[in-house]
C-alpha beads as a LAMMPS data file, in Angstrom:
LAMMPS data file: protein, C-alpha beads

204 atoms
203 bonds

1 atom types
1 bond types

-500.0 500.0 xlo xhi
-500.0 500.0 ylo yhi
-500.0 500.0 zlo zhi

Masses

1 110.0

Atoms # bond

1 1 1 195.040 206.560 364.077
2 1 1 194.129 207.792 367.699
3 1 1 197.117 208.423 369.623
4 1 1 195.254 210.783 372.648
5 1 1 195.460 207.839 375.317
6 1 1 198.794 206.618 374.028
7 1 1 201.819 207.680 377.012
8 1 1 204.622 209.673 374.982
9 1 1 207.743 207.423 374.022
10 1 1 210.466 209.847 373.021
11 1 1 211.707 206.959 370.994
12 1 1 208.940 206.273 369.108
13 1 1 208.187 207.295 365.382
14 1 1 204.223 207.953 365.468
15 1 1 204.377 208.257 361.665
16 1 1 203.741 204.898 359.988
17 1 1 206.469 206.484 356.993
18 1 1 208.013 208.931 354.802
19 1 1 208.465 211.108 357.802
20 1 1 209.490 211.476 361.314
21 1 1 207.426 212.787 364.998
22 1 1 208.355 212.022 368.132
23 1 1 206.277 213.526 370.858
24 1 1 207.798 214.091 373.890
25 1 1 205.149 214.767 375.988
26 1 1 205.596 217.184 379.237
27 1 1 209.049 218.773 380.201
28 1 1 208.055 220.548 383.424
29 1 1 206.022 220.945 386.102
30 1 1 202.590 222.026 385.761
31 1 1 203.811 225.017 388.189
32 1 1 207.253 225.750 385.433
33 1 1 204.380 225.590 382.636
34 1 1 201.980 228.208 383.817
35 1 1 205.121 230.290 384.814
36 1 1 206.287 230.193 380.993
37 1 1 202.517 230.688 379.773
38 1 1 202.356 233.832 381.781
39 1 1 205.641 235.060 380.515
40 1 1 204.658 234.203 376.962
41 1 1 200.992 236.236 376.740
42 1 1 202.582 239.073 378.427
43 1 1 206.183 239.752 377.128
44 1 1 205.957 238.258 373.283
45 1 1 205.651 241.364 370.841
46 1 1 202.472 239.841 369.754
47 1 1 200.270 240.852 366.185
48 1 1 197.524 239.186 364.471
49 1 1 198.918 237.347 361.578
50 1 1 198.487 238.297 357.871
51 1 1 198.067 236.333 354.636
52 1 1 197.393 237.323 350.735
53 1 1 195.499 235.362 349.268
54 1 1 194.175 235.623 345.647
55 1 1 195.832 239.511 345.730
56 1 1 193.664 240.130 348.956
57 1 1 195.282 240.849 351.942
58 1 1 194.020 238.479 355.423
59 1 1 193.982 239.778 358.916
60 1 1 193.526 236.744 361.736
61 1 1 192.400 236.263 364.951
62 1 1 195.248 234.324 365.595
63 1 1 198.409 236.374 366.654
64 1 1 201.682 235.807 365.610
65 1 1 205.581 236.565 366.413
66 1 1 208.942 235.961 365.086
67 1 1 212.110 235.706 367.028
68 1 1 215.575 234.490 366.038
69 1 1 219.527 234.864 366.447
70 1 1 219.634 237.776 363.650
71 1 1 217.062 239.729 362.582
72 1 1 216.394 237.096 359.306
73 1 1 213.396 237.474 357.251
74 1 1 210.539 234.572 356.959
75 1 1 208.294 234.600 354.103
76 1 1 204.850 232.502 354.073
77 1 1 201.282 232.962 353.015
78 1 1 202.909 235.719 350.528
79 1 1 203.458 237.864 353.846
80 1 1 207.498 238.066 355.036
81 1 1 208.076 238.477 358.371
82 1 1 211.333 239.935 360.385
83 1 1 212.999 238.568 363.754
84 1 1 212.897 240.025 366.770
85 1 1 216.192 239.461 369.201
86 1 1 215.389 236.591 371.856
87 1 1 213.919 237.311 375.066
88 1 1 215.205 235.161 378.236
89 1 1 212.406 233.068 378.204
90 1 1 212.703 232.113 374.098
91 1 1 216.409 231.440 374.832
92 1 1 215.692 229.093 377.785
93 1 1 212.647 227.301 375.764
94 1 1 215.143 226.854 373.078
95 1 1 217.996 225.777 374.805
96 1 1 215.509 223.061 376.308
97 1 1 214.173 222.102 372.985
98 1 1 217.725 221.574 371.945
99 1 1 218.794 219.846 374.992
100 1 1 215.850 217.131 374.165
101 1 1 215.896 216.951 370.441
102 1 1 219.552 216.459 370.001
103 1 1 218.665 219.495 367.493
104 1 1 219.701 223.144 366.948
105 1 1 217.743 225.998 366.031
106 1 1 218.404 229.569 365.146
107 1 1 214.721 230.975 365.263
108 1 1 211.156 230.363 366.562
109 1 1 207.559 231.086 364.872
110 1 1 205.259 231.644 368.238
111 1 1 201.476 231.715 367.812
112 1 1 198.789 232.678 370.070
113 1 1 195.053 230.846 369.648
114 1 1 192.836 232.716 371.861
115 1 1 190.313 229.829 372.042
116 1 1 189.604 226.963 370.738
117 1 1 187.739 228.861 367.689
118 1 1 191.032 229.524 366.512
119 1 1 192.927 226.566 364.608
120 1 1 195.114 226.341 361.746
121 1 1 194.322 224.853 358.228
122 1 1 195.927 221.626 356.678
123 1 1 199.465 222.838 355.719
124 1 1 203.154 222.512 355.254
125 1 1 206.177 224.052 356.694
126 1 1 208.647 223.933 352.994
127 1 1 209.283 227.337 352.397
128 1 1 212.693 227.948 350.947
129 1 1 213.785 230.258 354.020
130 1 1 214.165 227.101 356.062
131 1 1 216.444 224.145 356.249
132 1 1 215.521 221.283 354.315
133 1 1 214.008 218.520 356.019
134 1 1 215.319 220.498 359.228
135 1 1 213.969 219.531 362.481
136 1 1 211.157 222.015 363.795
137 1 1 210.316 221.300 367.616
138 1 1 206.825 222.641 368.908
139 1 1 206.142 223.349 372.496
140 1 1 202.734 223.618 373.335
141 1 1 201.427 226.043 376.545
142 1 1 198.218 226.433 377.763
143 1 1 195.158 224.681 376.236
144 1 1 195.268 221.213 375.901
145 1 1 194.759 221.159 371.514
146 1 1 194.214 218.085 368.888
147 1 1 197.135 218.120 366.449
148 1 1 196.650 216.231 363.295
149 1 1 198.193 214.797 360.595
150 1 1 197.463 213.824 356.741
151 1 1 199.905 212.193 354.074
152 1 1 199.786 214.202 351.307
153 1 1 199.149 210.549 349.002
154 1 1 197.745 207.995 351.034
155 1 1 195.149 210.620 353.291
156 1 1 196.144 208.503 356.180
157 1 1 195.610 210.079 359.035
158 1 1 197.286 210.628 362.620
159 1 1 196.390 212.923 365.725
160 1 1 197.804 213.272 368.880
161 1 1 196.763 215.369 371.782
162 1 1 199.349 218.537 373.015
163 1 1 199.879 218.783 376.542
164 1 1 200.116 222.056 378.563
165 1 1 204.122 222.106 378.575
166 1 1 205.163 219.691 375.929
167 1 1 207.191 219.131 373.012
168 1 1 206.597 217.747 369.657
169 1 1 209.328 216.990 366.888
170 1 1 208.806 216.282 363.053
171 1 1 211.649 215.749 361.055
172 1 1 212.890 214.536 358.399
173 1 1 210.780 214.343 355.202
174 1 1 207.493 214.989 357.471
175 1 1 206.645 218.455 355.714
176 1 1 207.515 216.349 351.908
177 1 1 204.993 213.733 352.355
178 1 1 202.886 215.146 355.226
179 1 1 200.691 217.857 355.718
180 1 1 199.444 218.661 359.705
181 1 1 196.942 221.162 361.272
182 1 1 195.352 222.137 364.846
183 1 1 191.578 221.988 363.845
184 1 1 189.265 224.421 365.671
185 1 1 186.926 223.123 368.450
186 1 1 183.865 225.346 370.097
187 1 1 184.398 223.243 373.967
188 1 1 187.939 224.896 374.536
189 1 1 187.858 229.173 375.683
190 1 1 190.949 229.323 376.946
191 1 1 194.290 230.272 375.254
192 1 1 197.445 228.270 373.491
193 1 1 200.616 229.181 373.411
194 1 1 202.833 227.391 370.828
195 1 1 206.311 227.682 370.179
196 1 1 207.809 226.247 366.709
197 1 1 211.917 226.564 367.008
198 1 1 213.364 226.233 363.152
199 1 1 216.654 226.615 361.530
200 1 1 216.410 229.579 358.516
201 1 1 219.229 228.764 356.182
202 1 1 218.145 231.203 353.060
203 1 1 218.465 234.621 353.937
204 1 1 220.961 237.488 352.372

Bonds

1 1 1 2
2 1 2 3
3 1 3 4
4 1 4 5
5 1 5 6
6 1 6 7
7 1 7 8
8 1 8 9
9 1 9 10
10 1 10 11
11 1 11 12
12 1 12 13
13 1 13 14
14 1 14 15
15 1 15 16
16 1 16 17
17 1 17 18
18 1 18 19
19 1 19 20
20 1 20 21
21 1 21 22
22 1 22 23
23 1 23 24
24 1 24 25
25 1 25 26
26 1 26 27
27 1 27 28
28 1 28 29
29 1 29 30
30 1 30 31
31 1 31 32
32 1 32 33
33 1 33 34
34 1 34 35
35 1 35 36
36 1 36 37
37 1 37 38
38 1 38 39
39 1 39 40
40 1 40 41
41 1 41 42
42 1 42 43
43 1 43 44
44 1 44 45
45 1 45 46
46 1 46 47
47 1 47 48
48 1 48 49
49 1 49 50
50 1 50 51
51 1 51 52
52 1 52 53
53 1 53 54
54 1 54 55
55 1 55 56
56 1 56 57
57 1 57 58
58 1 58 59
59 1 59 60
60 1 60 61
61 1 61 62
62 1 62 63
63 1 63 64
64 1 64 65
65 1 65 66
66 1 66 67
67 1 67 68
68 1 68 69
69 1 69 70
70 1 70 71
71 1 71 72
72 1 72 73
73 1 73 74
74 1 74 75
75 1 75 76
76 1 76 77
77 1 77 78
78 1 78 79
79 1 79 80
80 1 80 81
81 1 81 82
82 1 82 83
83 1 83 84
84 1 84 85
85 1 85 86
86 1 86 87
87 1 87 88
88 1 88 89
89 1 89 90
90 1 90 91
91 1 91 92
92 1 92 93
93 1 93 94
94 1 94 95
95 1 95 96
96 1 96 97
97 1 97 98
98 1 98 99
99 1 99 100
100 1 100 101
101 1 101 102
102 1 102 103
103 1 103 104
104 1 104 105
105 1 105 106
106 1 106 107
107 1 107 108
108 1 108 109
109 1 109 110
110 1 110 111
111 1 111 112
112 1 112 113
113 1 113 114
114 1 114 115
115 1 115 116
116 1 116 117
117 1 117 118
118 1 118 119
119 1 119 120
120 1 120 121
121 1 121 122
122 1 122 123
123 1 123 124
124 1 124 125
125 1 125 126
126 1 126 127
127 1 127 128
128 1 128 129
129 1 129 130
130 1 130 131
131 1 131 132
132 1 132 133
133 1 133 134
134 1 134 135
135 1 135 136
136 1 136 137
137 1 137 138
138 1 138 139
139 1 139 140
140 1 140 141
141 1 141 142
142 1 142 143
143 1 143 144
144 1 144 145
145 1 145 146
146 1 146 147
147 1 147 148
148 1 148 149
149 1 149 150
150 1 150 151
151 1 151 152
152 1 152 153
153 1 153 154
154 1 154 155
155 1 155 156
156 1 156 157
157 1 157 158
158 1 158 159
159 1 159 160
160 1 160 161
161 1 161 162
162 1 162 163
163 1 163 164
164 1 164 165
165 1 165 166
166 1 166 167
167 1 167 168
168 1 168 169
169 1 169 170
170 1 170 171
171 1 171 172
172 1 172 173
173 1 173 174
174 1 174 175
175 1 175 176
176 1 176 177
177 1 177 178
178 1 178 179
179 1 179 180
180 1 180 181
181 1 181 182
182 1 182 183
183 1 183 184
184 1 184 185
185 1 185 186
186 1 186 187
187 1 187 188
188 1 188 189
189 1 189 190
190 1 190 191
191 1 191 192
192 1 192 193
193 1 193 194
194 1 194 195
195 1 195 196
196 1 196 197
197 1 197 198
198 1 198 199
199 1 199 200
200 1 200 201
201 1 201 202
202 1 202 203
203 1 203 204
């Protein structure tokens, strides 16, 4: 299912079942968005992100950064991962993210795709650090990226297009049943900006 020309319905489940995402579409003004993109490329403590991988360690392209209420510990791709404190901007993003999702979150994975080249394989957020079935709300800056989804049984699958300035919510038993990804494309050189606010509930 094509959802590209579809206009966001905040009320709207766009997964047919066994999970829940909403997309909200824009939040702001184009103006507000390339303000926040700005702020995000220059003031984010930003490092290429690592994986291990068979025992062998993986440096990306894509960069990576970690921010959150404490300085809590995230663990994926064998790799763990500590918190930075907020800056301004994170705790305005989140406080909007909050405002719309009826959510709360206590931390936020950020990643930077330099171009289009740059995607993200067919995965899962259900590591044991965070909440289960705990909201995770995604604001997209920047490039306008595909964002796609598979369930894990049927194959069925769903993709919906990211605006410059929006927000996307899964919930529920989404990461269970589904898995997602933001496949690469050669036709976009410009840079994305996302934002993924989540709640970390197993940490000492």
């Amino acid at each position: 299912m094509d959802l590209f020309n579809q206009i966001p319905q905040q009320d709207i489940n766009l997964l047919p079942h066994d999970g829940i995402v909403k997309y909200y579409g824009k939040l702001m003004s184009q103006q507000e968005a390339n303000d926040f993109l700005k702020e995000l490329l220059t003031n984010i403590e930003w490092r290429n992100d690592e994986a291990i991988i068979f025992g062998k360690r993986i440096i990306t392209k894509r960069k990576v950064a970690w921010y959150g209420d404490t300085n809590f510990e995230y663990r994926y791709s064998n790799v763990t991962k500590q918190a930075l404190p907020w800056t301004n901007a994170l705790k305005a993003l989140k406080q909007l993210a909050q405002q719309h999702t009826g959510e709360t979150y206590n931390s936020c994975l950020l990643n930077l795709y330099h171009t289009g080249q740059e995607g993200m394989a067919w995965h899962s957020d259900g590591e044991t650090d965070l909440k289960k079935d705990g909201a995770i709300a995604s604001l997209s800056f920047g490039a306008e990226r595909k964002f796609a989804f598979k369930h894990k049984q049927t194959q069925e699958t769903i993709s919906v297009m990211l605006q410059h300035g929006s927000l996307l919510l899964m919930a529920g038993t989404t990461q269970t049943h589904w898995l997602h990804r933001l496949p690469p494309t050669t036709k976009i050189q410009t840079p994305r900006v996302n934002l993924t606010f989540r709640t970390i509930v197993n940490n000492s």
